[in-house]
DSSP file (Angstrom, degrees, kcal/mol; ACC not computed):
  #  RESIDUE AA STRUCTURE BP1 BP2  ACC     N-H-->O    O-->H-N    N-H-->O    O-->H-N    TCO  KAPPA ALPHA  PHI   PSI    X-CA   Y-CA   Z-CA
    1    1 A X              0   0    0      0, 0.0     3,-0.1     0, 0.0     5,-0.1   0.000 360.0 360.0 360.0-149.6   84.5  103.8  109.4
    2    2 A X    >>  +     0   0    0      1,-0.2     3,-3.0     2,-0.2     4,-1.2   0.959 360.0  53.9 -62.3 -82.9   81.7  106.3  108.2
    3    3 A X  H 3> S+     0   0    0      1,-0.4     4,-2.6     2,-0.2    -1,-0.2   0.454 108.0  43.7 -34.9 -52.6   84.0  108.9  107.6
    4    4 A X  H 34 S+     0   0    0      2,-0.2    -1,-0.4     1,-0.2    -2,-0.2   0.161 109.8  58.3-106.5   8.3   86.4  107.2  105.4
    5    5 A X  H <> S+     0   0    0     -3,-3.0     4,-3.3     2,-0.1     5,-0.3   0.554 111.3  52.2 -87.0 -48.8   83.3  105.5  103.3
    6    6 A X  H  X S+     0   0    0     -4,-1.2     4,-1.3     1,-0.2     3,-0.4   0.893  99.4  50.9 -13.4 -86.3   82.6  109.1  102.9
    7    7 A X  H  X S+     0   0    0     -4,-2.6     4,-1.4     1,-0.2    -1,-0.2   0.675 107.6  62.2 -59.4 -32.8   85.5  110.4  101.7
    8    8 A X  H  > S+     0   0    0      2,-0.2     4,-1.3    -5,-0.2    -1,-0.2   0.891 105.7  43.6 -26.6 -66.3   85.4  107.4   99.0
    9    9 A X  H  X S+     0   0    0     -4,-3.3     4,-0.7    -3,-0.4    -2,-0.2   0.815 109.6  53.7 -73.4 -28.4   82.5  108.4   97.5
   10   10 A X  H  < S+     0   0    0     -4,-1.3    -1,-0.2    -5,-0.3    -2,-0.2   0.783 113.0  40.8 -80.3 -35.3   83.1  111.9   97.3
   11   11 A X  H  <>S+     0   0    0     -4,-1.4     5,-0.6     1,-0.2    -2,-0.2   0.387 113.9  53.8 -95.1   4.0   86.5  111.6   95.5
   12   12 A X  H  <5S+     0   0    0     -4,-1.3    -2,-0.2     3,-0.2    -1,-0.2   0.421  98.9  60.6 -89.3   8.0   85.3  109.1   93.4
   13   13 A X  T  <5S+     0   0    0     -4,-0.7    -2,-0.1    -3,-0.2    -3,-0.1   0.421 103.7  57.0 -91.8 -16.0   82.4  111.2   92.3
   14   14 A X  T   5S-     0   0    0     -5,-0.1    21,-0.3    -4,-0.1    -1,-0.1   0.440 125.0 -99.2-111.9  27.9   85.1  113.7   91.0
   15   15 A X  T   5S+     0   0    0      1,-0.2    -3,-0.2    19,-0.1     2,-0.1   0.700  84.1 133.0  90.8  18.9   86.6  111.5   88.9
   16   16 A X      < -     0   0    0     -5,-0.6    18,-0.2    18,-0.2    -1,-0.2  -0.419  51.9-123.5-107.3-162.0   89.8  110.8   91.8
   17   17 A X        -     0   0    0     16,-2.2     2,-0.3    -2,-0.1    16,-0.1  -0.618  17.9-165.0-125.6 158.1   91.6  107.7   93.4
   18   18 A X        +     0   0    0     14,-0.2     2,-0.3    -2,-0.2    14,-0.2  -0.889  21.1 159.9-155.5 143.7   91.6  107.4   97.3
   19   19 A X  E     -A   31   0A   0     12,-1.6    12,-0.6    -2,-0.3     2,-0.5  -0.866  30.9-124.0-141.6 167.8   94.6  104.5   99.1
   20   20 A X  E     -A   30   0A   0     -2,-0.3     2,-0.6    10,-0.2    10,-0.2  -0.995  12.0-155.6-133.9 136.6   96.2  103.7  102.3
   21   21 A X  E     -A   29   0A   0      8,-3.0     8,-3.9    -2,-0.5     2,-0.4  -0.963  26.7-122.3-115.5 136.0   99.4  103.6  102.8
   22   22 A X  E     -A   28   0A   0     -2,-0.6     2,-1.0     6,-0.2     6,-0.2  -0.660  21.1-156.7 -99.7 126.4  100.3  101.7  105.3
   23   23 A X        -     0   0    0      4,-1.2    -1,-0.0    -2,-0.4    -2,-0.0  -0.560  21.9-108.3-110.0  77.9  102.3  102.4  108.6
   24   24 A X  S    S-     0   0    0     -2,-1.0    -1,-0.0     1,-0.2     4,-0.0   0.370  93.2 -29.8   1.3 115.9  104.3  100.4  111.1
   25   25 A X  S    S+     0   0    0      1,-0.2    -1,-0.2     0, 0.0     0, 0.0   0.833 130.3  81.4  63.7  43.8  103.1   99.9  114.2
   26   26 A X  S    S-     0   0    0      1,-0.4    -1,-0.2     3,-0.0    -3,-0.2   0.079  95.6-100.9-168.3  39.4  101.1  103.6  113.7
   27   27 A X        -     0   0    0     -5,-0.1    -4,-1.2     2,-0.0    -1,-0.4  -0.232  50.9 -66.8  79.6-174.3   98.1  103.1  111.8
   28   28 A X  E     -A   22   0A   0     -6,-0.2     2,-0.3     2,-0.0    -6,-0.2  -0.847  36.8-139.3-126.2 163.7   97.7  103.8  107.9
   29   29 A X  E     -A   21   0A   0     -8,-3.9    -8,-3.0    -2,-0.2     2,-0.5  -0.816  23.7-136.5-112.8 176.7   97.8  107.1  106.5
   30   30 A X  E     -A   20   0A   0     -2,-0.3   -10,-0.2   -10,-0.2     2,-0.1  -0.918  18.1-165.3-144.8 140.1   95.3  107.7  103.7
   31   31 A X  E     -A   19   0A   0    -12,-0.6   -12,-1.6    -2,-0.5     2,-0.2  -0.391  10.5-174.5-118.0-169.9   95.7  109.3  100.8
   32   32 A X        -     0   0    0    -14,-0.2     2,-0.3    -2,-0.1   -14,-0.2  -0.862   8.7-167.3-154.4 132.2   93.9  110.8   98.0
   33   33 A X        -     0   0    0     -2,-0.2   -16,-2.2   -16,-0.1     2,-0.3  -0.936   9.5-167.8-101.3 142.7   94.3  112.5   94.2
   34   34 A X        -     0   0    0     -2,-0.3   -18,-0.2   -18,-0.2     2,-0.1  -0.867  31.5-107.1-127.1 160.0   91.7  114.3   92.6
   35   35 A X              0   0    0    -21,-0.3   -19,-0.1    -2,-0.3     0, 0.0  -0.452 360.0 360.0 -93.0 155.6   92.1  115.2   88.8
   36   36 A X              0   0    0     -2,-0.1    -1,-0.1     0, 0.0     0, 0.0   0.331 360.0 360.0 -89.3 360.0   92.9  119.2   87.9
């Protein structure tokens, strides 16, 4: 949704990665790394 378009832009604006990892029968979880 919005939220998770959000969070997109916002860790690709600091130079990070954002995925889902994906989870049987439970959703995805989503993750994110941002550079130090």
């Amino acid at each position: 949704g919005l939220g998770l378009y959000l969070a997109r832009a916002i860790v690709e604006v600091h130079g990070g990665r954002i995925w889902a990892d994906p989870k049987p029968d439970s959703g995805a979880r989503i993750c994110f790394s941002l550079p130090r």
